[in-house]
C-alpha positions in Angstrom: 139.6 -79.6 -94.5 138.9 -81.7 -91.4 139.9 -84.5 -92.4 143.9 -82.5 -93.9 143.6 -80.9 -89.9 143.2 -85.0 -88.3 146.2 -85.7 -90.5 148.7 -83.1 -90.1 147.5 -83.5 -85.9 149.0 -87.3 -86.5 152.1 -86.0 -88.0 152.8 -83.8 -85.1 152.0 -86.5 -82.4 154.4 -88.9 -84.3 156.9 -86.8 -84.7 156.6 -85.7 -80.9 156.1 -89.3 -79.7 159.6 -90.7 -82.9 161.6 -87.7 -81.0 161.4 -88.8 -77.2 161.3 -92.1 -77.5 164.3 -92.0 -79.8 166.1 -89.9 -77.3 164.9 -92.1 -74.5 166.4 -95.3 -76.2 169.9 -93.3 -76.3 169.9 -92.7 -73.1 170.9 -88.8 -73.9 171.3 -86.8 -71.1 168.9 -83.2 -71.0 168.8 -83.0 -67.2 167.8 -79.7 -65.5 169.0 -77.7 -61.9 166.3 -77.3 -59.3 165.9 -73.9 -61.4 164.7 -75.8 -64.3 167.7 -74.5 -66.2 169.4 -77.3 -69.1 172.6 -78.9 -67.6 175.6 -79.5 -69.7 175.8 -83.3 -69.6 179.1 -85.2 -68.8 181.3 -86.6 -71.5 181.5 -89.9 -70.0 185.7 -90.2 -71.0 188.5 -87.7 -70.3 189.4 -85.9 -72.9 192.6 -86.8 -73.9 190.8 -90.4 -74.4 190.6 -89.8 -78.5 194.3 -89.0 -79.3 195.7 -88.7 -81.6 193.0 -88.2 -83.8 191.0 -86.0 -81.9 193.2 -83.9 -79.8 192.1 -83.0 -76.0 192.8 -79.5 -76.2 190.0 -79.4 -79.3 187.8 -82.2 -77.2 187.6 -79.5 -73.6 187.3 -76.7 -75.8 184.3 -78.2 -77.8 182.6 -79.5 -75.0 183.2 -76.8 -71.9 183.0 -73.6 -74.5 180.9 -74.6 -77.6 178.5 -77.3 -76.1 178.3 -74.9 -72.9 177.0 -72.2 -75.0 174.2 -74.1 -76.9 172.9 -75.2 -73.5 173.5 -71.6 -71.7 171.6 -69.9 -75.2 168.4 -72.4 -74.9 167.9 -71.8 -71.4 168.1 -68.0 -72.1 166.2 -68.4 -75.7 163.0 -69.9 -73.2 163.5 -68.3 -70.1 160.2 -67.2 -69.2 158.0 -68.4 -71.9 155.8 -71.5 -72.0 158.6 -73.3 -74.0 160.4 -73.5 -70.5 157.4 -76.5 -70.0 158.2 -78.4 -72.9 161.2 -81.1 -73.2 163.8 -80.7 -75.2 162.2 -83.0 -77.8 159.3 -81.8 -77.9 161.0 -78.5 -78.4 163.0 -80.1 -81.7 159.9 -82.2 -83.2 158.3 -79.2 -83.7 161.1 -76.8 -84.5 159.4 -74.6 -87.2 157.4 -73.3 -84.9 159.4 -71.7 -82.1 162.2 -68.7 -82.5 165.1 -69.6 -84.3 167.6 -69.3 -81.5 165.7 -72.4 -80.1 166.4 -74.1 -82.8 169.9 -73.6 -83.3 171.0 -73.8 -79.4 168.2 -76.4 -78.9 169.7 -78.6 -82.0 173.0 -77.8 -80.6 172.7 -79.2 -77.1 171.1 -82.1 -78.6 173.6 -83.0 -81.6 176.4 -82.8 -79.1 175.1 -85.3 -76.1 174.3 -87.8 -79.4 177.9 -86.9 -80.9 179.8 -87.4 -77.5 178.4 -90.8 -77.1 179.5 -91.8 -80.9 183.0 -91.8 -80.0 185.0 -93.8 -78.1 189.2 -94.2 -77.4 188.7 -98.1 -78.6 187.0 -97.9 -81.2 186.6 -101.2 -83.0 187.2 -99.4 -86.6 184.3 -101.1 -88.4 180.8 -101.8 -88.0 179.8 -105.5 -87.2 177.0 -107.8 -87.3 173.7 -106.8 -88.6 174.7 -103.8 -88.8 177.4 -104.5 -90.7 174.9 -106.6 -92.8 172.6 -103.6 -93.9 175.6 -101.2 -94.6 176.6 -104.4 -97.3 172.7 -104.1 -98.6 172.3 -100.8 -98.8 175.4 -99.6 -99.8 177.6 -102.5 -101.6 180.3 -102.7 -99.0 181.5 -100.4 -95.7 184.2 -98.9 -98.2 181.5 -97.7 -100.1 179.3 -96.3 -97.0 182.3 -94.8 -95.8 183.2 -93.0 -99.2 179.3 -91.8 -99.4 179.8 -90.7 -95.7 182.5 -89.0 -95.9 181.7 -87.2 -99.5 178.6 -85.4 -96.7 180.7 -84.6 -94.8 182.9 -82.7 -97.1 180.3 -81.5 -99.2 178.8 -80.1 -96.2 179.1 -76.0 -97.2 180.1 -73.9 -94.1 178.5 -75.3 -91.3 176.6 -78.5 -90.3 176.3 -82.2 -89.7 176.8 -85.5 -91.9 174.2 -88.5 -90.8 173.8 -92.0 -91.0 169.8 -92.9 -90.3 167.4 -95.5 -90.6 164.5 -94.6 -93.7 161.8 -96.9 -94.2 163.7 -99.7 -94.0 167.2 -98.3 -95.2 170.3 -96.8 -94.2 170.8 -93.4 -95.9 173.4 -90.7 -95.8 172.6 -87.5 -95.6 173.4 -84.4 -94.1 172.0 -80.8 -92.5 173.0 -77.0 -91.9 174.3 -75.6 -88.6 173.0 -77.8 -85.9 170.1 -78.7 -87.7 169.5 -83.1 -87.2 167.5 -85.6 -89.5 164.5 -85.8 -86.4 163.5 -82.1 -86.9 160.7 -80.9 -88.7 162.7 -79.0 -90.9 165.1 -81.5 -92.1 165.1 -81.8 -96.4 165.6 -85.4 -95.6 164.2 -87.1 -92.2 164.7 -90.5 -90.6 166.5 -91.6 -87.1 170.0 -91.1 -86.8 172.5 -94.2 -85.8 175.5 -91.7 -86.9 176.6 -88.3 -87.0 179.4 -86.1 -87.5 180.2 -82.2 -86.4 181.9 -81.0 -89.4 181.8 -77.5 -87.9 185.5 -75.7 -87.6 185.3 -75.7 -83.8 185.1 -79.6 -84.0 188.9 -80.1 -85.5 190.7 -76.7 -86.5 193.1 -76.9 -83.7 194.1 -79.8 -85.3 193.5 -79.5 -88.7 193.4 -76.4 -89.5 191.7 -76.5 -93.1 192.2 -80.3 -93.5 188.5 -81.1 -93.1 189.3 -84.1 -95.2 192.0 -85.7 -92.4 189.7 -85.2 -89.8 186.6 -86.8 -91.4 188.4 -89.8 -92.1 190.1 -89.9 -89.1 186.8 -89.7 -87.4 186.3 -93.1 -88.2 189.3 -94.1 -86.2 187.1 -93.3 -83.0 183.2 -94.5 -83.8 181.9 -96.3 -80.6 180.8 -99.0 -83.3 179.6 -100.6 -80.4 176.4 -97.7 -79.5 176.0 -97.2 -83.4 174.5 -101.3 -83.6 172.7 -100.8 -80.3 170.6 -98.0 -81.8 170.1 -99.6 -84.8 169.2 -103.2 -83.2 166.5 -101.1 -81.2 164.7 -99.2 -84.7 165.3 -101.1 -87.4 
């Protein structure tokens, strides 16, 4: 019994230590007010920048409304409690164990700062380099990544995310519920993401109404190709 308690301790600390540093190495923004109250993080582009494929009426409403609520709902969800001493990813790596509005607001605010940084108005359409290189290994060609990708993303029921991430020593599509990611404790499949989509209906129904399939492949249109290698030159 000792020895199963040493273990699942080294699980935890991993996970804790895979969680910041990951989040560190992406630069993500989870600053705080002098109140010690989450901050909805900048986009970084104007919101027009993703026409015509994602429109900026859906790209002001997603961020200032939907991500705005995820951050307003953690800071409520941990007002008060000794959660409000924990970072954000320490929050995540161990999501089981805290309430579950933590876990979807907390997952929310964090899947959003990643997402916003995935996108970008010149988008070079492909992947490149070594990148490049493993999607050809691990999948056969980018067609085919893109075709496993996308079949995530639309087999995504209701709600959720489709992924790219790093597995010992692999890419690997896969995909979670609500604003669930691959770093949390609860994931079915775990690993560190290089790639995600928000195939929620706030992300593109303005747009696309129903047409979950036009926006998923449009959404390749506007990967910032160019922050998908850098995370992956710095973890694989």
């Amino acid at each position: 019994m000792k020895y199963v308690k040493l273990i699942l301790m080294g699980v935890i600390m991993l996970s804790n230590s895979s969680f910041a540093s990951f989040s560190e190495k992406l630069n993500l923004n989870f600053s705080k007010d002098d109140a010690g109250k989450y901050l909805l993080p900048e986009l970084g582009y104007s919101y027009d920048a993703l026409e015509p494929y994602i429109d900026s009426r859906t790209m002001e409403i997603h961020h200032t409304k939907h991500h705005q609520a995820y951050v307003t709902n953690l800071n409520n969800a941990i007002a008060g409690t000794e959660m409000e001493k924990l970072s954000l990813d320490e929050l995540l790596a161990n999501v089981s164990k805290y309430p579950v509005a933590v876990r979807n607001n907390g997952g929310g605010h964090w899947n959003h700062a990643f997402f916003w940084k995935l996108l970008s108005g010149n988008s070079s359409k492909t992947a490149s380099g070594k990148l490049l290189e493993q999607i050809n290994k691990d999948f056969g060609s980018f067609d085919n990544f893109k075709a496993e990708f996308s079949k995530a993303a639309m087999g995504r029921f209701g709600s959720g995310w489709a992924w790219l991430i790093i597995q010992d020593g692999k890419l690997v599509v896969t995909s979670t519920p609500n604003q669930d990611n691959p770093l949390m404790d609860v994931a079915e499949v775990n690993g560190l993401p290089i790639l995600g989509l928000d195939v929620w209906e706030h992300a593109y129904y303005l747009k696309y109404q129903n047409r979950r399939n036009e926006y998923v492949e449009n959404f390749f249109n506007v990967i910032n190709w160019e922050f998908v290698q850098s995370i992956f030159e710095k973890n694989f």
